[in-house]
N, C-alpha and C positions, 0 to 999 in steps of 0.2 A: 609053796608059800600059802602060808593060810593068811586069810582073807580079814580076819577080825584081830591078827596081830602084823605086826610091819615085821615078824622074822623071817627073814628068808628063808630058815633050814625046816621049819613044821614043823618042827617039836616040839614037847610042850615045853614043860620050865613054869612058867610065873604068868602065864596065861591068865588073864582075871575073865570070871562070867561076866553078860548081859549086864546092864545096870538095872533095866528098864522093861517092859512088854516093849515098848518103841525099837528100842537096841535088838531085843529079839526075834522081830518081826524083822527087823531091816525097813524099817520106817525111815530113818532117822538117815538113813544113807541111800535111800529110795530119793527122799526131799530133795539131798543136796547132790542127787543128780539130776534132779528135774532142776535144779536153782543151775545148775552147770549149763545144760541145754534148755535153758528156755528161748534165746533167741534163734535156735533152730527150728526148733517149734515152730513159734511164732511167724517165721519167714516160711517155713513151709505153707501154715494156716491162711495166709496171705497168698503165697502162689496160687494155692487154690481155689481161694475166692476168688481169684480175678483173673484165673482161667476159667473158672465156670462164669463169671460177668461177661466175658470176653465169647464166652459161645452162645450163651443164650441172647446177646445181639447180634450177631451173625447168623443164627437162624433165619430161614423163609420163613413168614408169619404163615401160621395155618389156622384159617378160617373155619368155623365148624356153628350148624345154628341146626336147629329140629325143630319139627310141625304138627302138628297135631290135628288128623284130620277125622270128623267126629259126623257118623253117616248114624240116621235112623231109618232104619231099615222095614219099620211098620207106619210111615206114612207112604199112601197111596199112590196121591197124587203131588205133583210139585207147586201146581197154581188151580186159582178156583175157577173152571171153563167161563161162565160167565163175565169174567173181569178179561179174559182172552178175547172173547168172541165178540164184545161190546156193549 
């Protein structure tokens, strides 16, 4: 059975071309299967959102922070002896 006539037998006979670039692309029957299934789609799209909403609060929070610790290494002394000593 070919695809772009409703004969069952495939042969040709009175087959008409394409109208269109659209028709011959399969545009035009690509569409009106996405118009077919769209609320599969859709309910799928939705599963999945809210299976991923649904695990990312279920998670253990993990905490995570950094430090920056910042030495100079050509100072000599730490305090001036005098302000030690009295």
């Amino acid at each position: 059975m070919n695809i772009m006539s409703k004969d069952p037998s495939g042969a040709g006979g009175s087959q008409s071309q394409p109208q269109g670039l659209a028709e011959m692309l399969g545009v035009t029957a690509l569409l009106a299967m996405l118009r077919r299934r769209m609320w599969i789609m859709v309910l799928v799209g939705v599963l999945i959102a809210t299976g991923a909403f649904a695990f990312l609060q279920t998670r253990t929070a993990v905490y995570e922070s950094t430090a920056l610790v910042m030495i100079n290494p050509r100072q000599t002394t730490v305090t001036n002896n005098q302000d030690v000593v009295g």
